[in-house]
C-alpha positions in Angstrom: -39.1 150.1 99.8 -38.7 146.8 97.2 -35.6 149.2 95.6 -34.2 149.7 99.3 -34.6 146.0 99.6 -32.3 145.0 96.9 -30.3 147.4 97.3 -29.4 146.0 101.2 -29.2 142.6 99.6 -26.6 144.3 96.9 -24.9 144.9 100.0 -25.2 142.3 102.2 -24.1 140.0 98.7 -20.5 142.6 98.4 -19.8 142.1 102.1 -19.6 138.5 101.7 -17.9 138.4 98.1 -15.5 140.7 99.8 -15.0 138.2 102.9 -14.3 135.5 100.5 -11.5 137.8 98.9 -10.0 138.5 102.4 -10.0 135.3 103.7 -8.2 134.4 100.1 -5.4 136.4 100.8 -6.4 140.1 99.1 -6.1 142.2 102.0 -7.3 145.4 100.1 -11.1 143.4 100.0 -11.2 144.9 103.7 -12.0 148.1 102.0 -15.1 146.7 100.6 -16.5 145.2 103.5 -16.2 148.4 105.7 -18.1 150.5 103.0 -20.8 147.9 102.1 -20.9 147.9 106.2 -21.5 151.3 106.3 -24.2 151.4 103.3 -25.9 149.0 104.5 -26.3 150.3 108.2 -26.8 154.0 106.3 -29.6 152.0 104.8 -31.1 150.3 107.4 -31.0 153.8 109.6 -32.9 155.4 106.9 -35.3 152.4 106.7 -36.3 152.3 110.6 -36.8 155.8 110.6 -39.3 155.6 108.1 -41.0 152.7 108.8 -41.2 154.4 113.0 -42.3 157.6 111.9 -44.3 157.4 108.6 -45.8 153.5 107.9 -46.0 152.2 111.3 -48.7 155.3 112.3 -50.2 154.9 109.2 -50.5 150.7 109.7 -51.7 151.9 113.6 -54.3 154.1 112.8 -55.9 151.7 110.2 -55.6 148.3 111.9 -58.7 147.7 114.2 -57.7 146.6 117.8 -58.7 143.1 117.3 -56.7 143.1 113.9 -53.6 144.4 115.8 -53.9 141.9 119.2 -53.9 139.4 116.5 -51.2 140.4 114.7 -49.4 140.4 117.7 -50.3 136.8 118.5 -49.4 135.7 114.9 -45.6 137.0 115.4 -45.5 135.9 119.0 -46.4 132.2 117.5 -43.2 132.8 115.0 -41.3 133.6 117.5 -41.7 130.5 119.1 -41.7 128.0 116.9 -39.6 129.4 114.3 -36.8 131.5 115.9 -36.9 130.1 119.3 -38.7 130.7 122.6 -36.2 133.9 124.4 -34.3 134.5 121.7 -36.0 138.2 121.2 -34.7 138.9 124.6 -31.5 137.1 124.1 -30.8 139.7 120.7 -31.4 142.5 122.6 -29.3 141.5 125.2 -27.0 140.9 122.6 -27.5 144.0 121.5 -27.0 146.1 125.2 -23.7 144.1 125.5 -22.2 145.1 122.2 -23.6 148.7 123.1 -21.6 148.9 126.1 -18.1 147.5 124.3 -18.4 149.4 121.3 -20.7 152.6 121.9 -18.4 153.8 125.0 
């Protein structure tokens, strides 16, 4: 999963060089961006599934209730004070909305 890591960075670092190129004037740099777009979300697709189906039941069966209410309370507290009380709810709204424009 560390190759798959830098690998999305790899993309996420090409989508932006190729932003810069566009917004310089080379309109063929809008290739780029759509295929390190669709790399990365290939990527990411691939990465969900696997962490839903393979290491989140394997982290689930090995993680004591107590461990796991904890846990929870941990990313609840980074929630908070680092991204920002609602803003989970707010991204998935986010995410409904562009759902509904783009997924019609």
């Amino acid at each position: 999963m560390l190759i798959e890591h830098n690998i999305g960075r790899d993309y996420v670092k090409g989508m932006s060089e190729a932003i810069g190129a566009y917004e310089a004037g080379d309109r063929g740099a809008s290739v780029r961006i759509v295929e390190n777009a669709k790399n990365h979300i290939a990527l990411l697709t691939e990465q969900i599934d696997e962490e839903d189906n393979i290491l989140n039941p394997i982290a689930d069966g090995r993680l004591s209730v107590e461990r796991h209410e904890e846990l929870l309370k941990q990313f609840e507290r980074v929630e908070d004070e680092k991204i920002g009380i609602g803003k989970h709810e707010e991204f998935r709204k986010l995410v409904s909305d562009l759902e509904g424009i783009h997924l019609r």
